[in-house]
C-alpha positions in Angstrom: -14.1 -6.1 15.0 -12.8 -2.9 16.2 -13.4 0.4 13.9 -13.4 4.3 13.7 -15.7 6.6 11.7 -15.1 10.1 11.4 -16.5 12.5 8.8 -16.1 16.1 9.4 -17.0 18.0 5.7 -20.3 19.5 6.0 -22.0 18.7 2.7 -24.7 20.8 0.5 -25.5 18.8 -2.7 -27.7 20.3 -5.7 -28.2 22.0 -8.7 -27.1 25.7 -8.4 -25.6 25.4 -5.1 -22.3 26.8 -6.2 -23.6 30.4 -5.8 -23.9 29.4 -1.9 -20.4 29.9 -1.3 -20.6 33.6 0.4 -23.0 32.3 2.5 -20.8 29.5 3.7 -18.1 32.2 4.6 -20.0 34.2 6.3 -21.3 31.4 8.1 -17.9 30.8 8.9 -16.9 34.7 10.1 -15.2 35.0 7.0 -16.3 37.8 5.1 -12.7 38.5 3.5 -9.6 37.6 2.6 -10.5 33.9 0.1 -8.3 32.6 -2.0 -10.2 30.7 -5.0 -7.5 27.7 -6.5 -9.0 27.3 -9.8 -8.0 25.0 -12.7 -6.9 27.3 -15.7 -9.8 26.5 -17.7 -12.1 28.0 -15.2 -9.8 31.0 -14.8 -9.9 31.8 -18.9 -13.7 31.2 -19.5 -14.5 33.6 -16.7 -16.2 30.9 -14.3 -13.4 32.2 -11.4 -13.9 35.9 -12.0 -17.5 35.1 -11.6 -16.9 33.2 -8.2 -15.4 36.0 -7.1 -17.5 38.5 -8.3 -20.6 36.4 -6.7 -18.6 36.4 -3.2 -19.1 40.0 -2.7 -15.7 40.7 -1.6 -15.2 37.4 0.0 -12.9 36.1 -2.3 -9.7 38.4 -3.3 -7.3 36.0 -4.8 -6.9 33.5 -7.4 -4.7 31.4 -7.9 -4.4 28.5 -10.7 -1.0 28.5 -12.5 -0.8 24.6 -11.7 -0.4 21.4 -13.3 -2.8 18.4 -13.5 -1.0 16.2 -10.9 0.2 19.6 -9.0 3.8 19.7 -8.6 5.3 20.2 -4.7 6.8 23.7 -6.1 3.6 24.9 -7.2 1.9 24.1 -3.9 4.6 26.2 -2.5 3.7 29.0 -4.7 0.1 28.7 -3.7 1.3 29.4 0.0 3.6 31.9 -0.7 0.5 33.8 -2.1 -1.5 32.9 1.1 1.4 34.6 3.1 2.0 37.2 1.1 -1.6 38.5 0.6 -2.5 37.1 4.8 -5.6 35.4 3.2 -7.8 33.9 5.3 -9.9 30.8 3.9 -9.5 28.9 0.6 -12.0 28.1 -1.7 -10.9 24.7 -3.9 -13.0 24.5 -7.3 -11.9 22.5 -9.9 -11.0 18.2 -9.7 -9.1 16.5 -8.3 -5.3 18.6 -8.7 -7.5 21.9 -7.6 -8.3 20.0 -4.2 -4.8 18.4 -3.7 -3.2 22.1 -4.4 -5.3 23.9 -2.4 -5.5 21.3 0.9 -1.6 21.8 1.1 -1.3 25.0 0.2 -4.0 25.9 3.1 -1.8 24.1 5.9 1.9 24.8 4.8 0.5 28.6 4.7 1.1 28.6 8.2 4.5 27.4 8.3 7.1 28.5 6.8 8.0 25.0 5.4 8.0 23.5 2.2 5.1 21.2 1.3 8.2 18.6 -0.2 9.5 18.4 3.5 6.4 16.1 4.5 5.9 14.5 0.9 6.5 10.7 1.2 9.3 11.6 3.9 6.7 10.2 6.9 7.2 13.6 8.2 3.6 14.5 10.3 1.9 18.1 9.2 1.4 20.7 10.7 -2.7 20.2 12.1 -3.5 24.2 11.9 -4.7 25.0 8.6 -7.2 28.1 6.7 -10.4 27.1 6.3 -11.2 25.5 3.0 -14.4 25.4 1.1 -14.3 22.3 -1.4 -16.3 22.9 -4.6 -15.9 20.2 -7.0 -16.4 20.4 -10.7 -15.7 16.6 -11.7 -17.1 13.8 -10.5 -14.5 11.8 -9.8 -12.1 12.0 -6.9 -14.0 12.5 -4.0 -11.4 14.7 -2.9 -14.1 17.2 -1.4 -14.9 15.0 1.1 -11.2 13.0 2.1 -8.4 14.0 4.0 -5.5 13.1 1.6 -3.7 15.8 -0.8 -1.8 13.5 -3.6 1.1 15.5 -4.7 4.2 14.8 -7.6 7.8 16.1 -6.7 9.0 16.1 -10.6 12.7 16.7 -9.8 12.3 13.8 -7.7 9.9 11.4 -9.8 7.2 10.9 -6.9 3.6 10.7 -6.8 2.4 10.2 -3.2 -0.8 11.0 -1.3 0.1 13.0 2.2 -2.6 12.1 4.7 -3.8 14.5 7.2 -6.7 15.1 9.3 -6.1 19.5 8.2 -6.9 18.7 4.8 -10.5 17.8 5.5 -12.6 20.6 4.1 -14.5 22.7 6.5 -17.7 22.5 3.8 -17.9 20.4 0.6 -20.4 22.2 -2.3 -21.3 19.9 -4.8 -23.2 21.1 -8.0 -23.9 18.7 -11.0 -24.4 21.9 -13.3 -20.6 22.4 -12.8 -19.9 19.0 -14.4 -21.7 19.5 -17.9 -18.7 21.0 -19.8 -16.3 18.0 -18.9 -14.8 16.9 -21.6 -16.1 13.1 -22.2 -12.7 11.6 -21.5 -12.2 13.3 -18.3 -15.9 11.6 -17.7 -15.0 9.0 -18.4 -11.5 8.5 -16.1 -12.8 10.7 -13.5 -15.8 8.1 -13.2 -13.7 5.6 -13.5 -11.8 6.6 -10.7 -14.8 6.8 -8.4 -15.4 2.9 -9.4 -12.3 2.3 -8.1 -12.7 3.9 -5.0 -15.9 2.3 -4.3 -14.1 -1.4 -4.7 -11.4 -0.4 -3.5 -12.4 0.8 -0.2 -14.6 -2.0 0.4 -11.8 -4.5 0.0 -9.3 -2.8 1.6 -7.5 -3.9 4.7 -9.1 -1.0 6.7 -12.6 -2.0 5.4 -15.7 -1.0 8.1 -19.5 -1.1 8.0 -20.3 2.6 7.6 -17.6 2.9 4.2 -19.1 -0.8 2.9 -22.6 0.9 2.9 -21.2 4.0 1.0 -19.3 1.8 -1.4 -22.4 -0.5 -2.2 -24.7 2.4 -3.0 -21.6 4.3 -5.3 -20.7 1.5 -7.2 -23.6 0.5 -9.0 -24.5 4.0 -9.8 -21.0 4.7 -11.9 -22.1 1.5 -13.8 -25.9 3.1 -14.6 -24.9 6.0 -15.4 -20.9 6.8 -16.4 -22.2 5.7 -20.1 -24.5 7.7 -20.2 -23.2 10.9 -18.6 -20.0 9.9 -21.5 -22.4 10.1 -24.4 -25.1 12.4 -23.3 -22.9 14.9 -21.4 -26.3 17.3 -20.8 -28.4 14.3 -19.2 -28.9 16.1 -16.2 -29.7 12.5 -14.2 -26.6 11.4 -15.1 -24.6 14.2 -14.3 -26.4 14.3 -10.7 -26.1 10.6 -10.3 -22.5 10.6 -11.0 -21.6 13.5 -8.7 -23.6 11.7 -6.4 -21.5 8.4 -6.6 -18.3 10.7 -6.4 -18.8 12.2 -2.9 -20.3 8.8 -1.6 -17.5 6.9 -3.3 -15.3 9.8 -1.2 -16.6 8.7 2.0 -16.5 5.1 1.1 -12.4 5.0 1.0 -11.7 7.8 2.5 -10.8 5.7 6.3 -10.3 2.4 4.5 -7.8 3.8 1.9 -7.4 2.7 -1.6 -5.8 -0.1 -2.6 -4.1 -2.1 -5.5 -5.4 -0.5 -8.4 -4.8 2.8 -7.2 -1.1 1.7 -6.2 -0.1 1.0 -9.8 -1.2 4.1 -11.4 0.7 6.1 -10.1 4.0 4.8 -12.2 1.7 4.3 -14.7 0.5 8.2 -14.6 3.9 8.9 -13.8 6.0 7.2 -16.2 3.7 7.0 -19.1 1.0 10.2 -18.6 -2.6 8.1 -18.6 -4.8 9.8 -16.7 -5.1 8.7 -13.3 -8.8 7.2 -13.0 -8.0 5.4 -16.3 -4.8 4.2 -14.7 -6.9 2.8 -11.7 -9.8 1.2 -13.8 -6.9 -0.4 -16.1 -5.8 -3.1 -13.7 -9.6 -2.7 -11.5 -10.8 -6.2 -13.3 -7.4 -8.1 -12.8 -7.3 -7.4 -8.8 -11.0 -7.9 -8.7 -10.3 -11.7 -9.9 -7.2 -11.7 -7.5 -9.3 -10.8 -4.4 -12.4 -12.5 -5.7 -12.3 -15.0 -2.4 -10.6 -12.9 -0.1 -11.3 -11.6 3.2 -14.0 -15.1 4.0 -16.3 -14.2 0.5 -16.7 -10.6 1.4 -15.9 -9.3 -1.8 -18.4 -12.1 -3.4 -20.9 -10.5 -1.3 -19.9 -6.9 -2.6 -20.3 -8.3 -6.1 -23.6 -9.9 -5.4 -24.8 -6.7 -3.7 -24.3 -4.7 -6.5 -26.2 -6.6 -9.0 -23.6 -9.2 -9.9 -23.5 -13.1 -9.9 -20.3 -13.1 -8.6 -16.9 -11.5 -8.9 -16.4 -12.9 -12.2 -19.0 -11.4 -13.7 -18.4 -8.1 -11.9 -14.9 -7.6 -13.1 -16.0 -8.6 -17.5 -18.5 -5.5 -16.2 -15.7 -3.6 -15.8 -13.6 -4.2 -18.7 -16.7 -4.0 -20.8 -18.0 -0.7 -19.2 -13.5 0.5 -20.2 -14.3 -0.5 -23.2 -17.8 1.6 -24.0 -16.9 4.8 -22.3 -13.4 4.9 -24.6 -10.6 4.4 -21.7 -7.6 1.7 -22.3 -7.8 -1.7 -21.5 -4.3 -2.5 -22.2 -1.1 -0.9 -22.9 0.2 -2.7 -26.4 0.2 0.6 -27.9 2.8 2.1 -25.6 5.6 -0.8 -26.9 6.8 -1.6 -23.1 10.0 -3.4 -23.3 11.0 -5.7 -20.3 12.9 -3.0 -18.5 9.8 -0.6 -18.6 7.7 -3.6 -17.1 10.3 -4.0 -14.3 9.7 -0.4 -13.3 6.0 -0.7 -13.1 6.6 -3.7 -11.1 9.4 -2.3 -8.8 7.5 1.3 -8.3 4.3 -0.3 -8.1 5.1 -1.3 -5.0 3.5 1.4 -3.4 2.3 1.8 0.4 -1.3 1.4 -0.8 -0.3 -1.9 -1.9 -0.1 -3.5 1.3 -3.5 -2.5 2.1 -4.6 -5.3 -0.4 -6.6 -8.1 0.8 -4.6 -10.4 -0.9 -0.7 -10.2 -0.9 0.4 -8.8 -4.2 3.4 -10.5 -5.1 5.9 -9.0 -7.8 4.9 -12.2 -10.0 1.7 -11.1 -9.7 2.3 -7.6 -10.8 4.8 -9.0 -13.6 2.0 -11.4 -14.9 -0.9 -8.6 -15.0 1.9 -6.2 -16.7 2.9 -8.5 -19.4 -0.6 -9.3 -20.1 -1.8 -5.5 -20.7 1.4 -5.4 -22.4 0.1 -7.5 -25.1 -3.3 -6.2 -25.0 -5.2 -3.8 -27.0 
């Protein structure tokens, strides 16, 4: 077996550690010119004015008229402002669209592309980028610690992740206190979304030691402690746990890549606007059982190493942890007719999809789609 491992985000984890980020610039030389991409929330409750304030001059800039899912044009915006302004560094706060913006936005800065001219066109960026500063308030995506931006071209109807090795940030911050005003149901998705991520990196095509040890530590943690960080959003263990999960779950796919599960959300946060981590844990269960004796009993051995019997029994886990932190376990409410189920199938066939340990097949994906179909 011949494998890679690479991981080039310095991390600082822990309670409070958000007010660390003008030490990290300076650390860095950079003592002005920051751009803060900030989620609107953040931006209205005066947590950004207060990054800024805290930076001492660092920071000059913000920036957070984006979407969830941030659109190509508004990545372009984000650049135009680098340019404009001849910032310096970026700091990222917010989930997972804060990180996506701001990882393009801090390499396209330099150019005087478009971000759409490499999105899903196999065009390779640009390697030059600012400086970014990661500082997550979600845990869920891992994106603090990966080197993928996932970006939607709406004029076009795409979703696609752009992979590059600029987009890793230069230092992630990680700071459970951030996660206590999340809304349960982004909890819930975004933990969801680090499940999938865990299983999915370990089963993927790409799999290697260093990610499997990552994955088997994350996984079991979001089962522990997703419930309770749902329905006790204060428990400060379970906040800290879940971050913690996140930004191992990060590690664990980021050189593996996701998979299956993460293939067909995209159409089906595309198309039909659920969230993406409850898109991924929606069909987690059903390519668990799929993959359940692939790759010579690996994924057995996952299952077992995480507490299970077997795969079986991992993937009625899943569906029964779905079910108590409130996300969808099947799409009857949405009324899909036969031509909505042949989009799924036809755009599910996404490039992540062929990292699947099993060949997906689109009677496979026509079986699993009618059966959510019908289910509550």
């Amino acid at each position: 077996m011949l494998w890679d491992y690479q991981q080039p985000v310095a991390i600082r984890f822990g309670n409070g550690r958000v007010r660390e980020i003008k030490d990290v610039a300076a650390e860095m030389g950079l003592t002005e010119g920051g751009l803060l991409v900030s989620e609107r929330l953040f931006a209205k409750n005066g947590t950004a004015e207060r990054i800024v304030k805290d930076s001492e001059g660092a920071i000059s800039e913000i920036f957070s008229e984006f979407s969830p899912n941030p659109d190509v044009t508004e990545v372009d915006k984000a650049a135009a402002l680098i340019r404009e302004k001849n910032l310096k560094f970026v700091v990222a706060m917010g989930g997972g669209s804060a990180m996506d913006l701001a990882k393009s936005a801090a390499s396209i800065a330099l150019t005087n592309d478009s971000i759409a001219d490499y999105h899903g066109t196999g065009k390779a960026m640009p390697q030059e980028h600012l400086p970014i500063i990661a500082v997550p308030t979600t845990a869920g995506t891992g994106s603090e610690v990966t080197c993928v931006s996932v970006l939607t071209n709406r004029a076009l109807g795409k979703k696609a992740p752009i992979v590059s090795d600029g987009f890793f940030p230069s230092v992630a911050i990680i700071d459970p206190e951030l996660t206590y005003s999340v809304p349960p149901h982004v909890t819930a998705s975004t933990g969801m979304d680090v499940l999938s991520q865990a299983i999915e990196g370990y089963w993927s095509k790409g799999h290697q030691p260093i990610c499997d040890a990552c994955a088997i530590h994350a996984a079991p943690l979001v089962f522990k402690y997703l419930p309770i960080a749902v329905a006790e959003p204060d428990n400060a263990e379970a906040r800290q746990k879940m971050c913690e999960a996140s930004v191992i779950a990060g590690l664990a796919f980021t050189l593996p890549k996701t998979t299956s599960s993460h293939a067909c959300s995209f159409p089906l946060t595309n198309i039909h606007g659920i969230a993406h981590g409850e898109a991924c844990g929606l069909t987690l269960d059903w390519f668990a059982r799929i993959n359940a004796d692939a790759q010579h009993g690996r994924v057995q051995e996952f299952a077992r190493a995480i507490g299970f019997e077997d795969v079986g029994a991992m993937a009625d886990a899943i569906h029964e942890l779905k079910a108590k932190v409130g996300l969808r376990t099947g799409l009857k409410d949405l009324g899909l007719s036969a031509e909505q189920i042949d989009d799924l199938v036809r755009i599910s066939r996404h490039p992540n999809l062929y990292n699947n340990p099993v060949e997906i097949t689109d009677e496979m994906l026509r079986d699993m789609y009618e059966h959510l179909a019908a289910t509550d």
